[in-house]
mmCIF file of the N, C-alpha and C atoms, coordinates in Angstrom:
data_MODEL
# 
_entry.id   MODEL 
# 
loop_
_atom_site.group_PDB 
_atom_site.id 
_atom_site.type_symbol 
_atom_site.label_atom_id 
_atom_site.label_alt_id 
_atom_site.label_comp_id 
_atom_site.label_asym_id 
_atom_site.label_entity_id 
_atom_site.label_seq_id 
_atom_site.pdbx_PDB_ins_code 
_atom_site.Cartn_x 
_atom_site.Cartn_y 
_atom_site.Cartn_z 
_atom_site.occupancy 
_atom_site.B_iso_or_equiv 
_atom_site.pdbx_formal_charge 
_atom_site.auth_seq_id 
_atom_site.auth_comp_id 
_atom_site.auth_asym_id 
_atom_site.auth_atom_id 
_atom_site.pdbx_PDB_model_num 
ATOM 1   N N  . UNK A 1 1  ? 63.403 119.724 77.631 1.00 0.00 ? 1  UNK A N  1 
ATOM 2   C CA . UNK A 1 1  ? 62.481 118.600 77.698 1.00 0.00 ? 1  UNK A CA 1 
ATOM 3   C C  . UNK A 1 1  ? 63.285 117.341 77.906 1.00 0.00 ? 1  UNK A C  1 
ATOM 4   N N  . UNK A 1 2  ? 62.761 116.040 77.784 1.00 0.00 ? 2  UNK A N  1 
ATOM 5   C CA . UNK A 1 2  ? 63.221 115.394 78.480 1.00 0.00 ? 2  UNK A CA 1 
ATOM 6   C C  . UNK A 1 2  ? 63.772 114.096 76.995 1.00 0.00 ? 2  UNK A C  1 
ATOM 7   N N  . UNK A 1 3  ? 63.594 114.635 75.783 1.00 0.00 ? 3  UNK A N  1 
ATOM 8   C CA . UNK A 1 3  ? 63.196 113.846 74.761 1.00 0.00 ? 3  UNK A CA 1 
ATOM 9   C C  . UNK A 1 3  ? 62.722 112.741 73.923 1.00 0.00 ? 3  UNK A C  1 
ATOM 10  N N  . UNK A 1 4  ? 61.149 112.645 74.810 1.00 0.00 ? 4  UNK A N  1 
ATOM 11  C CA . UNK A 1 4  ? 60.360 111.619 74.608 1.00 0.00 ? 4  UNK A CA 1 
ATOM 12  C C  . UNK A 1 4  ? 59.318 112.173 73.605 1.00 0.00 ? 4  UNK A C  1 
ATOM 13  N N  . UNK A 1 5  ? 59.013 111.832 72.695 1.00 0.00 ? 5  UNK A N  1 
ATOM 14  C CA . UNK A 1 5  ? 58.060 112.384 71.643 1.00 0.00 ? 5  UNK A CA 1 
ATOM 15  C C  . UNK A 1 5  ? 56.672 112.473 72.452 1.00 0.00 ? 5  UNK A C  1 
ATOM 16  N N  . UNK A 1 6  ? 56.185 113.599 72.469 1.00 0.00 ? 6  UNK A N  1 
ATOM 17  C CA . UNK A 1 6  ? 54.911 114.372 72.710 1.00 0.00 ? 6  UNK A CA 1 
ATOM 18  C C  . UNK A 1 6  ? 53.956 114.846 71.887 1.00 0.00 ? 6  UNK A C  1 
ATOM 19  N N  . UNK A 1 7  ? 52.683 114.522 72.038 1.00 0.00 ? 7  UNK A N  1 
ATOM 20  C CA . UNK A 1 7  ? 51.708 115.022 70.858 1.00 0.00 ? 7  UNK A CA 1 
ATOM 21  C C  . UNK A 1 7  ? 51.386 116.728 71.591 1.00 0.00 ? 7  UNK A C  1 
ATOM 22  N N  . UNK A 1 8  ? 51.198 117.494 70.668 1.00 0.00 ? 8  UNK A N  1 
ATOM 23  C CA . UNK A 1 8  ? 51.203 118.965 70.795 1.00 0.00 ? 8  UNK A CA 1 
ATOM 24  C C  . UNK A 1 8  ? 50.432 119.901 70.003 1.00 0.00 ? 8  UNK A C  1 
ATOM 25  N N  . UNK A 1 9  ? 50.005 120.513 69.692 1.00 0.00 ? 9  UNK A N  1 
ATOM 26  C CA . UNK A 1 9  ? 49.541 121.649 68.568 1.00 0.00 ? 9  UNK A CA 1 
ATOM 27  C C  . UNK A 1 9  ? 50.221 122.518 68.231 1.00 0.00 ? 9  UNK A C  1 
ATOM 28  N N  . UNK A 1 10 ? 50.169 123.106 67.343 1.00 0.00 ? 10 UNK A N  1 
ATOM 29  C CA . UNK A 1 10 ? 51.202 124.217 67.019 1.00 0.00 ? 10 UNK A CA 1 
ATOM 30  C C  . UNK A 1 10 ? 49.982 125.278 66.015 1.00 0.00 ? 10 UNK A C  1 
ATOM 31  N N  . UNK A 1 11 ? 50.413 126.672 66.525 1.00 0.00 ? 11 UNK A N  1 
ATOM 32  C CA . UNK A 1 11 ? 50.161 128.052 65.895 1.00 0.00 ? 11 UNK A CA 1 
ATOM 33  C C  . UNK A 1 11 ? 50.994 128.517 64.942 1.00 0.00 ? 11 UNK A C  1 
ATOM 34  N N  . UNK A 1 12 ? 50.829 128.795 63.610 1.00 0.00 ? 12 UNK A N  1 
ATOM 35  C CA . UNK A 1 12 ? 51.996 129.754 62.900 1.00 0.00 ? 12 UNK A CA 1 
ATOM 36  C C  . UNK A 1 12 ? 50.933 130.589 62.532 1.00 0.00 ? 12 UNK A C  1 
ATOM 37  N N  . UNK A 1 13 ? 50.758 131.994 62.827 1.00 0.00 ? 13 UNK A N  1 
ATOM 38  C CA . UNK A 1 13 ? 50.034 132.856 62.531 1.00 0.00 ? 13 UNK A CA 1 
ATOM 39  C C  . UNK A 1 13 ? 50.015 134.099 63.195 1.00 0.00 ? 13 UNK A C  1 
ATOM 40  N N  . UNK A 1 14 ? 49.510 135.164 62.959 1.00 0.00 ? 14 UNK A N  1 
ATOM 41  C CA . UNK A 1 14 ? 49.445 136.388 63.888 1.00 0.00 ? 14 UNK A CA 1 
ATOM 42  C C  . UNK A 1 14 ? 48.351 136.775 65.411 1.00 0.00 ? 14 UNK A C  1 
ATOM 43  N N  . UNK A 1 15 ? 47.722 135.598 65.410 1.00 0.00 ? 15 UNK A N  1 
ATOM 44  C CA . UNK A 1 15 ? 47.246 135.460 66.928 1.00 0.00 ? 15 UNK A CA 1 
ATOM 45  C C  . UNK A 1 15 ? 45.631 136.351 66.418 1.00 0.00 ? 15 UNK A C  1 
ATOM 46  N N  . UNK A 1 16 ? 44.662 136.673 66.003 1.00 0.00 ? 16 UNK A N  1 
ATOM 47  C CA . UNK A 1 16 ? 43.752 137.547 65.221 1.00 0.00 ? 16 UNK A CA 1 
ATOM 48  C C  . UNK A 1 16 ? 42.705 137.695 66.953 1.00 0.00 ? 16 UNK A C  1 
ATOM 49  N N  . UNK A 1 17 ? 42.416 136.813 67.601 1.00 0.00 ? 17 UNK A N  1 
ATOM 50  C CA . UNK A 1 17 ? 41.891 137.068 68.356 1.00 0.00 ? 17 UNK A CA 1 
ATOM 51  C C  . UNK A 1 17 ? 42.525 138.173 69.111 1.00 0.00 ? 17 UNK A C  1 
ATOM 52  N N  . UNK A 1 18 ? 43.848 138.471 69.548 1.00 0.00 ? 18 UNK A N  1 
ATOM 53  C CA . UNK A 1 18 ? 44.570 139.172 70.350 1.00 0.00 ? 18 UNK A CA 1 
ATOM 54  C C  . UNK A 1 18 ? 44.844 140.813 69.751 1.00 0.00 ? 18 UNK A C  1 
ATOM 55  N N  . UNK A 1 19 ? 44.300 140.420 68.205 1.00 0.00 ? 19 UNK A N  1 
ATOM 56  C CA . UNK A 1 19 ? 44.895 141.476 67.221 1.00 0.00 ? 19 UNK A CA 1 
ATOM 57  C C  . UNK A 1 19 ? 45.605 141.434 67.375 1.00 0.00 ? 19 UNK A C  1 
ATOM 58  N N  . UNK A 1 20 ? 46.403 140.439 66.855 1.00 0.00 ? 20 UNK A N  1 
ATOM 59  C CA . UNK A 1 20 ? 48.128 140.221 66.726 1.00 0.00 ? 20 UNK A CA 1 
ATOM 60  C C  . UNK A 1 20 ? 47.981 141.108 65.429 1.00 0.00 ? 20 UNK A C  1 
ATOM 61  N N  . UNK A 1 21 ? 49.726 141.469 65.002 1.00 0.00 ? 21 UNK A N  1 
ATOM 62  C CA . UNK A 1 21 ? 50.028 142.000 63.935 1.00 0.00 ? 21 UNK A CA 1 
ATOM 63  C C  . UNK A 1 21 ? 51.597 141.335 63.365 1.00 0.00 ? 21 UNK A C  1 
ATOM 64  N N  . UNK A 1 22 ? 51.976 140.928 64.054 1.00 0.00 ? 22 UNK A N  1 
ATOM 65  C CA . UNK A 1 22 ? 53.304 139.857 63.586 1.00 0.00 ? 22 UNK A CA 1 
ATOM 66  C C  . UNK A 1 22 ? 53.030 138.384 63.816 1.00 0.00 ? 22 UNK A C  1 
ATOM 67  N N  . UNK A 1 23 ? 53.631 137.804 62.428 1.00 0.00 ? 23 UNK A N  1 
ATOM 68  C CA . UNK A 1 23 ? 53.736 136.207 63.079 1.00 0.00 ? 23 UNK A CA 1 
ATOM 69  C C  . UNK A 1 23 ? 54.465 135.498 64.023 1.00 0.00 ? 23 UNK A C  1 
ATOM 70  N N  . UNK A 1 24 ? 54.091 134.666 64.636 1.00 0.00 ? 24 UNK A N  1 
ATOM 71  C CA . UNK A 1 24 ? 54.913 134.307 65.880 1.00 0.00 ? 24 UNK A CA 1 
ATOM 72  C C  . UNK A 1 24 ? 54.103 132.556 64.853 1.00 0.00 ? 24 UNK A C  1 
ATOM 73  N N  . UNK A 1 25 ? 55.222 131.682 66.028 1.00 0.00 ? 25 UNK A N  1 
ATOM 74  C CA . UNK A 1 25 ? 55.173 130.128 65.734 1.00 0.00 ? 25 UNK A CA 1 
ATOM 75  C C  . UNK A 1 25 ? 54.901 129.893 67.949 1.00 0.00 ? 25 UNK A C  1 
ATOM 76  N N  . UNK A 1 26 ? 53.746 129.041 68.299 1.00 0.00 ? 26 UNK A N  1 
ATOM 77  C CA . UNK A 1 26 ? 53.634 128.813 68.884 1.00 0.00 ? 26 UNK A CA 1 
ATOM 78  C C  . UNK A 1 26 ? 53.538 127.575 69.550 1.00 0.00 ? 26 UNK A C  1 
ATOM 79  N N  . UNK A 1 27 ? 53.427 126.809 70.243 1.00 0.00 ? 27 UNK A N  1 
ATOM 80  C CA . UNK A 1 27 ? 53.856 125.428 70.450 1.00 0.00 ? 27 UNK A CA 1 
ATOM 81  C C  . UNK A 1 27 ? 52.853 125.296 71.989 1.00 0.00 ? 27 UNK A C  1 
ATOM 82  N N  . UNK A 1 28 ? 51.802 124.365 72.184 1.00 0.00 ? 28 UNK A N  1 
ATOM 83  C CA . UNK A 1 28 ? 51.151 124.180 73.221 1.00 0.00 ? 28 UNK A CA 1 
ATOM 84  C C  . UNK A 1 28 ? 51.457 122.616 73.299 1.00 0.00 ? 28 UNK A C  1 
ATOM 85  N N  . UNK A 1 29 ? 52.018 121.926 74.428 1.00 0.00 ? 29 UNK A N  1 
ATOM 86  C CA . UNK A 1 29 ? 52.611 120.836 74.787 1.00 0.00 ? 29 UNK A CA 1 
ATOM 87  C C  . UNK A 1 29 ? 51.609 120.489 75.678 1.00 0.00 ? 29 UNK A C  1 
ATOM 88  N N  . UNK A 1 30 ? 50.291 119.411 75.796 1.00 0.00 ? 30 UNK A N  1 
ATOM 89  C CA . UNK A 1 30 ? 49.672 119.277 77.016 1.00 0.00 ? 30 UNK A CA 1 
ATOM 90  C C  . UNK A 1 30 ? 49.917 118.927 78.098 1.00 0.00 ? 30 UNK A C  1 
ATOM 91  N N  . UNK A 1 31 ? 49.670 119.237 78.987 1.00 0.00 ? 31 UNK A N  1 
ATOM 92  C CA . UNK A 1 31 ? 50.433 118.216 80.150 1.00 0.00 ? 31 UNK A CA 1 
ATOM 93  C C  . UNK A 1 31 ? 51.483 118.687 80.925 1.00 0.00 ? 31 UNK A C  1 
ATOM 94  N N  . UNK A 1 32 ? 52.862 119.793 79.925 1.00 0.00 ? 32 UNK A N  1 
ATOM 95  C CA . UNK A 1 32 ? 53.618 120.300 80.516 1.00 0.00 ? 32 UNK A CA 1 
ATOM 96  C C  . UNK A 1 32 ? 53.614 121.642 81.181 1.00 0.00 ? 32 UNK A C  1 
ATOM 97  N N  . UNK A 1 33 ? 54.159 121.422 82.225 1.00 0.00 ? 33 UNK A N  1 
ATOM 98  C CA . UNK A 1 33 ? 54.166 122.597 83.026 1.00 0.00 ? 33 UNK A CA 1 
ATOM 99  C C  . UNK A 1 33 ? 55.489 123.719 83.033 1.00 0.00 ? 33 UNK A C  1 
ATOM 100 N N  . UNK A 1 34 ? 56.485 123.216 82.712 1.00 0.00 ? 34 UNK A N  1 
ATOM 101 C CA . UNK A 1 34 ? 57.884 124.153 82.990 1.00 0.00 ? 34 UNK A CA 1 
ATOM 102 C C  . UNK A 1 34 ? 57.741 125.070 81.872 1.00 0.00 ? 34 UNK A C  1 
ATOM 103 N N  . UNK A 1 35 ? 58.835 125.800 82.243 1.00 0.00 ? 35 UNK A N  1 
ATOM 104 C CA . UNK A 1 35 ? 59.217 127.135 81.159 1.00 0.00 ? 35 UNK A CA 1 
ATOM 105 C C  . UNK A 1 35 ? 59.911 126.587 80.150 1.00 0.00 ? 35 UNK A C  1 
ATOM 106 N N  . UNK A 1 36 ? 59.521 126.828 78.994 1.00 0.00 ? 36 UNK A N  1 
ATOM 107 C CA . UNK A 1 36 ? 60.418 126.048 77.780 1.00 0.00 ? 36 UNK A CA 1 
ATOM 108 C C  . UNK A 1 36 ? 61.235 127.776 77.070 1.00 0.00 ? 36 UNK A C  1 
ATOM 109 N N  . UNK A 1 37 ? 60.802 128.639 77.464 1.00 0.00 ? 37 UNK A N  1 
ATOM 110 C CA . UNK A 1 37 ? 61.640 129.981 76.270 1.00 0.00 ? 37 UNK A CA 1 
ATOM 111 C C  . UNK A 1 37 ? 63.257 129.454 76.229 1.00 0.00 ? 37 UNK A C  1 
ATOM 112 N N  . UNK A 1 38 ? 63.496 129.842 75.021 1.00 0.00 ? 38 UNK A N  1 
ATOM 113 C CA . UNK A 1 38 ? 64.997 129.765 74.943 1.00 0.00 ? 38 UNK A CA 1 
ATOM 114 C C  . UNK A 1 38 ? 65.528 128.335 74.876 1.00 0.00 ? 38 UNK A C  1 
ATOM 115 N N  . UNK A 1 39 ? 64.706 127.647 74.925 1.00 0.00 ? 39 UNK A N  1 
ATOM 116 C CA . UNK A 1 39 ? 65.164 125.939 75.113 1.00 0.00 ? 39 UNK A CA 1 
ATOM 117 C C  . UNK A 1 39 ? 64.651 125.851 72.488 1.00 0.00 ? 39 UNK A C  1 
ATOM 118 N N  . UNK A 1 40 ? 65.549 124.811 72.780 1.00 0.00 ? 40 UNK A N  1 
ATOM 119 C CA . UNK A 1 40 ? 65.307 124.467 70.928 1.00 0.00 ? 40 UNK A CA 1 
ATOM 120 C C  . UNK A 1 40 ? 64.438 123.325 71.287 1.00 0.00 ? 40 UNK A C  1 
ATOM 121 N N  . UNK A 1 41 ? 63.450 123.414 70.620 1.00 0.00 ? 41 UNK A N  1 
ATOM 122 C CA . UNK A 1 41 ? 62.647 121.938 70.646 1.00 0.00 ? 41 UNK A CA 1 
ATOM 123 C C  . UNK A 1 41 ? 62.391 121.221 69.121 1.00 0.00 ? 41 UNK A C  1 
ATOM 124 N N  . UNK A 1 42 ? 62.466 120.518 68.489 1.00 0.00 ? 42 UNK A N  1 
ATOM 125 C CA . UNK A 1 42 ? 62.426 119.680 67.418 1.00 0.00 ? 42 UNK A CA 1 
ATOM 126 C C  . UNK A 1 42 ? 60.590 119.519 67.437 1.00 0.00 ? 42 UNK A C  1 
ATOM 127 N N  . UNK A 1 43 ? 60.176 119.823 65.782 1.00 0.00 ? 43 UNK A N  1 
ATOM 128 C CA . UNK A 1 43 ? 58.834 119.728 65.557 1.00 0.00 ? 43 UNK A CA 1 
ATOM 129 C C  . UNK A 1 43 ? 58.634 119.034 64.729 1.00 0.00 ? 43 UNK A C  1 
ATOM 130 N N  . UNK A 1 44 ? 57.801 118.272 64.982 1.00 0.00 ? 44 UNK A N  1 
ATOM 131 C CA . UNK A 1 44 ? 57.479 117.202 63.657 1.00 0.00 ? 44 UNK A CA 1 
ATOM 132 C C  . UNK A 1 44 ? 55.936 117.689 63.044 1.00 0.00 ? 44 UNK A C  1 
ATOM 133 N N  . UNK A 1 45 ? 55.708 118.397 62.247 1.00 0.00 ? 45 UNK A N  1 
ATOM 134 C CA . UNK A 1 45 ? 54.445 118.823 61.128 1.00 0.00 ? 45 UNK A CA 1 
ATOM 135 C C  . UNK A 1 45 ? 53.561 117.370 61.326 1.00 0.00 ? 45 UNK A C  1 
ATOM 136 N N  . UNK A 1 46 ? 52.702 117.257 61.730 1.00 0.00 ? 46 UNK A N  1 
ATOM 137 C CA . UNK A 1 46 ? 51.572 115.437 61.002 1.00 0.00 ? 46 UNK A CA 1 
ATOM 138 C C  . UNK A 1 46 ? 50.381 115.702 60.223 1.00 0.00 ? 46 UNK A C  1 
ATOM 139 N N  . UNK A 1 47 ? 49.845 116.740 60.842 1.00 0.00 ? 47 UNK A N  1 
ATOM 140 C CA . UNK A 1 47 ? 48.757 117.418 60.158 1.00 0.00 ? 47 UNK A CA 1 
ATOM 141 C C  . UNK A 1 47 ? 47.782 118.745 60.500 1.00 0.00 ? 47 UNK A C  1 
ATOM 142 N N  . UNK A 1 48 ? 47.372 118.711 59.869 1.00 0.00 ? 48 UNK A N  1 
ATOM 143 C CA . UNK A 1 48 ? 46.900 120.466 59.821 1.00 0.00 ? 48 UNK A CA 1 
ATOM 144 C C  . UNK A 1 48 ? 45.454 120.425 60.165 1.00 0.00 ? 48 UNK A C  1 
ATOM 145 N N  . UNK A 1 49 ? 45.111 120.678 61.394 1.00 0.00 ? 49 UNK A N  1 
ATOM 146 C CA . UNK A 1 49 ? 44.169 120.631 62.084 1.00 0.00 ? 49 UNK A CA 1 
ATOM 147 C C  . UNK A 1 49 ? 42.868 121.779 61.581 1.00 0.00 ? 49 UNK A C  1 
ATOM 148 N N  . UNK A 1 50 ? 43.091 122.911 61.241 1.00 0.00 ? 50 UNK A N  1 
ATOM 149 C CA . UNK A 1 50 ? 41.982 123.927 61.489 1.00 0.00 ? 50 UNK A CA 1 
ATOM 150 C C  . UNK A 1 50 ? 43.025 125.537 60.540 1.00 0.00 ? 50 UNK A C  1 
ATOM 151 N N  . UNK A 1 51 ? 42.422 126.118 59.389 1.00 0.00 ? 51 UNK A N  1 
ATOM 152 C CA . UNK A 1 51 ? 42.757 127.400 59.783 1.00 0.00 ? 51 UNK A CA 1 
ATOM 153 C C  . UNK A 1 51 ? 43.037 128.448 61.098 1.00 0.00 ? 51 UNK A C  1 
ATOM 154 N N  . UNK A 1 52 ? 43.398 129.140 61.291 1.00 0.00 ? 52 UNK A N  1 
ATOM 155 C CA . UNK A 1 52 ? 43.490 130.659 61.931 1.00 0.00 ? 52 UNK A CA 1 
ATOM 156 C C  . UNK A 1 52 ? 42.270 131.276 61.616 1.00 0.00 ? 52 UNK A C  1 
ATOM 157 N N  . UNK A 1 53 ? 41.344 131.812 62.835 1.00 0.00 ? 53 UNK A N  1 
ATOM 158 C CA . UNK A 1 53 ? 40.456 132.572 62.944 1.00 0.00 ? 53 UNK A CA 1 
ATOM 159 C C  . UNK A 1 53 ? 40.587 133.313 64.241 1.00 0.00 ? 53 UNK A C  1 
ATOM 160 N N  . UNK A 1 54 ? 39.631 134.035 64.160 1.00 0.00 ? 54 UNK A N  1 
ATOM 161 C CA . UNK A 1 54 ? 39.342 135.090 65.109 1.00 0.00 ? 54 UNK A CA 1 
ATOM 162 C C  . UNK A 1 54 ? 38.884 134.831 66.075 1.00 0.00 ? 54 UNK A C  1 
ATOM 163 N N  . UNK A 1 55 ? 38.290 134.648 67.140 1.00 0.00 ? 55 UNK A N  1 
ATOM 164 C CA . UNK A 1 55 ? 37.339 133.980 68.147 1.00 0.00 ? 55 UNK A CA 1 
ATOM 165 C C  . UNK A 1 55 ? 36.201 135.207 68.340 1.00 0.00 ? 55 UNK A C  1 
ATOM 166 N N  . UNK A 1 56 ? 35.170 134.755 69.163 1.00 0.00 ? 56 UNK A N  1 
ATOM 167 C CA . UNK A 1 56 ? 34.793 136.426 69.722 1.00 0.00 ? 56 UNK A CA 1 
ATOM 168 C C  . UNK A 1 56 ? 35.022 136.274 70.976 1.00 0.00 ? 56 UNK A C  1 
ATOM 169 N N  . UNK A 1 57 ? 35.918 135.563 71.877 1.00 0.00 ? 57 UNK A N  1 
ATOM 170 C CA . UNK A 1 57 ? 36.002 136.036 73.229 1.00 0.00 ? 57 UNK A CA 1 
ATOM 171 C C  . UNK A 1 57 ? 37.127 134.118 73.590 1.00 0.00 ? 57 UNK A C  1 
ATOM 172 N N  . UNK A 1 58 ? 38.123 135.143 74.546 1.00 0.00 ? 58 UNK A N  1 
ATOM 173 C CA . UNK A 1 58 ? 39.307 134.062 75.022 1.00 0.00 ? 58 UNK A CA 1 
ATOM 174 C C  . UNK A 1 58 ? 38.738 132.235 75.357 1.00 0.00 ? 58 UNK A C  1 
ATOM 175 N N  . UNK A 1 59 ? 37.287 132.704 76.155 1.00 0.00 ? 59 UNK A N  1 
ATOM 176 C CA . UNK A 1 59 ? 36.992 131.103 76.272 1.00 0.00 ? 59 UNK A CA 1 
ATOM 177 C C  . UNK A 1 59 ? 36.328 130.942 75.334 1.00 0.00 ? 59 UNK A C  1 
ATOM 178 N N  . UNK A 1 60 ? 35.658 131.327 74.052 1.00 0.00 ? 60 UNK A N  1 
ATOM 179 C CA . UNK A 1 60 ? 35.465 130.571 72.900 1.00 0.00 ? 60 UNK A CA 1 
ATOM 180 C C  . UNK A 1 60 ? 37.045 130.087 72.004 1.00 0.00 ? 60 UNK A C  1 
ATOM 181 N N  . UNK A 1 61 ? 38.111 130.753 72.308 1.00 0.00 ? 61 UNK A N  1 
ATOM 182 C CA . UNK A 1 61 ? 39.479 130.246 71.648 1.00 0.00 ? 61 UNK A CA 1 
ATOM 183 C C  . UNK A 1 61 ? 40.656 129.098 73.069 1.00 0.00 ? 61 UNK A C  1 
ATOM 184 N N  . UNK A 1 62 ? 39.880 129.176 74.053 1.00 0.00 ? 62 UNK A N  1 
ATOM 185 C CA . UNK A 1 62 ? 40.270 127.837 74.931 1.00 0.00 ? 62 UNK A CA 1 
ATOM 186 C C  . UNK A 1 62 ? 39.262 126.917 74.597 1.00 0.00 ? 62 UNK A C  1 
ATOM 187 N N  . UNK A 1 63 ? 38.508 126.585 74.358 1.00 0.00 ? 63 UNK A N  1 
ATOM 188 C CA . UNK A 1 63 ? 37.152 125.686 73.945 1.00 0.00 ? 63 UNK A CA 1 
ATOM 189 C C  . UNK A 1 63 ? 37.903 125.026 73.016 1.00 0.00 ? 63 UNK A C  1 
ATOM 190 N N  . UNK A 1 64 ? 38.066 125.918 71.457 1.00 0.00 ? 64 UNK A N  1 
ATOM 191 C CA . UNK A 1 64 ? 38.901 125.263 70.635 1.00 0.00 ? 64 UNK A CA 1 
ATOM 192 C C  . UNK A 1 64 ? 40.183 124.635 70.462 1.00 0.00 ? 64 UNK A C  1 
ATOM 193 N N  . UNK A 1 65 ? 41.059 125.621 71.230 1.00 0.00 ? 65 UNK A N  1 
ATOM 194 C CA . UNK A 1 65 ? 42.069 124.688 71.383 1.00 0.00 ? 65 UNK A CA 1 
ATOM 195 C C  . UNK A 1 65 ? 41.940 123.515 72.022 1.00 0.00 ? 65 UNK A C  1 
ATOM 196 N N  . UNK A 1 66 ? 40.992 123.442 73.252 1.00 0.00 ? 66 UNK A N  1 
ATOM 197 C CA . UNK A 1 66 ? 40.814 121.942 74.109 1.00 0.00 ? 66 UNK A CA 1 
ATOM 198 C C  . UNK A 1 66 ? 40.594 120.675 72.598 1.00 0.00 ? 66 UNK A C  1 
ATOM 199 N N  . UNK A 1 67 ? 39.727 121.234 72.068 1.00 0.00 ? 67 UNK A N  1 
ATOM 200 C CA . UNK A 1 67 ? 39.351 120.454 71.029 1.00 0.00 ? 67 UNK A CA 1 
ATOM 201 C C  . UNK A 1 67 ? 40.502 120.392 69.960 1.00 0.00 ? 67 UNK A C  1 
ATOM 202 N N  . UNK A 1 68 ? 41.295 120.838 69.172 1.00 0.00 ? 68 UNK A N  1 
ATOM 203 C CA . UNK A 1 68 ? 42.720 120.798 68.441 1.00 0.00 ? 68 UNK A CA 1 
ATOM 204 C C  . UNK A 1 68 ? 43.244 119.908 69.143 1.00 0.00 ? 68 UNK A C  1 
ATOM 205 N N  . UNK A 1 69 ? 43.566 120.059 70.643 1.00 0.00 ? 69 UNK A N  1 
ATOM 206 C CA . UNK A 1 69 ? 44.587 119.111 71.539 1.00 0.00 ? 69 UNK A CA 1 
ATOM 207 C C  . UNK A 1 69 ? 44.097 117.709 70.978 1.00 0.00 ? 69 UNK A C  1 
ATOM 208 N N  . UNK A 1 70 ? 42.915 117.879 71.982 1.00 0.00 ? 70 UNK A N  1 
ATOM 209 C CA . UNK A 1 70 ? 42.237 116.318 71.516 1.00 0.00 ? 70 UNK A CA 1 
ATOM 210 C C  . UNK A 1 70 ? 42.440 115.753 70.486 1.00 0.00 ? 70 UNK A C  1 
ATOM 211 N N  . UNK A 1 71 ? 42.261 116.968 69.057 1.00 0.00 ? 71 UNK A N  1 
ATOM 212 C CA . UNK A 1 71 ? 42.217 116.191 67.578 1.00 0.00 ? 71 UNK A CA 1 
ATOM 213 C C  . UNK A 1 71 ? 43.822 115.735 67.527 1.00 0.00 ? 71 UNK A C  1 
ATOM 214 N N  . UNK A 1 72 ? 45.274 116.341 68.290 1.00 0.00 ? 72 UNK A N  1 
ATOM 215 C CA . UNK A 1 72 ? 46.303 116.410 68.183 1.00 0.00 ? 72 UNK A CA 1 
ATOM 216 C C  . UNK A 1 72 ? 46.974 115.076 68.793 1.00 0.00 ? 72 UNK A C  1 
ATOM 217 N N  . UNK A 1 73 ? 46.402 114.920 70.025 1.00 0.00 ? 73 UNK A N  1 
ATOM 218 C CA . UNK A 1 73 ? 46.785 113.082 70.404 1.00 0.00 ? 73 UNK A CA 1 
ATOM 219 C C  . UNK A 1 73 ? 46.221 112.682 69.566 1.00 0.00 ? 73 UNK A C  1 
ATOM 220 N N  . UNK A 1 74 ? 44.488 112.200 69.162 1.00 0.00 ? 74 UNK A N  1 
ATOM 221 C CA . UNK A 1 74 ? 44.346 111.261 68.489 1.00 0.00 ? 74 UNK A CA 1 
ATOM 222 C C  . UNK A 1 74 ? 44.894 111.010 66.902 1.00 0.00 ? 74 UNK A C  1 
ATOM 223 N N  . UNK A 1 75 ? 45.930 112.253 66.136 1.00 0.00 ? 75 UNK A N  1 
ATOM 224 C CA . UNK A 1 75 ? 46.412 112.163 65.632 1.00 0.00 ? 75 UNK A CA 1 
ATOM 225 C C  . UNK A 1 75 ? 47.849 111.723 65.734 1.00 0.00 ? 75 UNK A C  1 
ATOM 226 N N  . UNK A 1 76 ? 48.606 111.851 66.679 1.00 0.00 ? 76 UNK A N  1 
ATOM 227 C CA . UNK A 1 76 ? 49.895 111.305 67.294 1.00 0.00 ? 76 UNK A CA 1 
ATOM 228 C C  . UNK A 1 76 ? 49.789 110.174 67.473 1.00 0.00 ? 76 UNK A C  1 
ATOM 229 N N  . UNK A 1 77 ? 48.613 109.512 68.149 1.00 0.00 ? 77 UNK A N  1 
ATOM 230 C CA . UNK A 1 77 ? 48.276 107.776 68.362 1.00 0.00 ? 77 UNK A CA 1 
ATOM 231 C C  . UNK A 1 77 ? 48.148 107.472 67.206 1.00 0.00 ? 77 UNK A C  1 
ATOM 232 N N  . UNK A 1 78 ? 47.918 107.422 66.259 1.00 0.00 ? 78 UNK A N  1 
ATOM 233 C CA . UNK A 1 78 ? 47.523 106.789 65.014 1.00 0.00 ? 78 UNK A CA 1 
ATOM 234 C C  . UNK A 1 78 ? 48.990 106.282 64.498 1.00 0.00 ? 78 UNK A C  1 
ATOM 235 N N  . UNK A 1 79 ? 49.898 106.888 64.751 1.00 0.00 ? 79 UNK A N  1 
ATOM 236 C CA . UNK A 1 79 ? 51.082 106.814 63.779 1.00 0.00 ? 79 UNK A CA 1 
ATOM 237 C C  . UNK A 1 79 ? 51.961 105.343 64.083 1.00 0.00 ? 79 UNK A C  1 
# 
């Protein structure tokens, strides 16, 4: 990245819609397009948007995330 502070969401959980079964830590950056694997990125915690649930179908869990994002800038602007 380029290291300009970015508002983002973040996953720590087992993914339940996917029937995940391991935890993974996930990181959705809006806006960016490149491949980040293998790159270290620095996370700053601000606040805790929503439990982990299940969805019943992928575009009811893109719906929500659109909405997390949203709640995720207007939480980054505030600061």
């Amino acid at each position: 990245m380029d290291g300009a502070p970015r508002a983002a969401v973040l996953n720590i959980g087992i993914r339940p819609t996917f029937d995940g079964a391991r935890e993974s830590v996930e990181v959705h950056i809006p806006g960016w397009e490149s491949d980040l694997y293998g790159r270290i990125l620095e996370v700053e915690l601000l606040a805790k948007i929503r439990d982990e649930r299940k969805f019943p179908s992928l575009d009811d869990l893109k719906a929500q995330i659109a909405r997390d994002v949203a709640a995720a800038i207007e939480i980054a602007t505030r600061r």
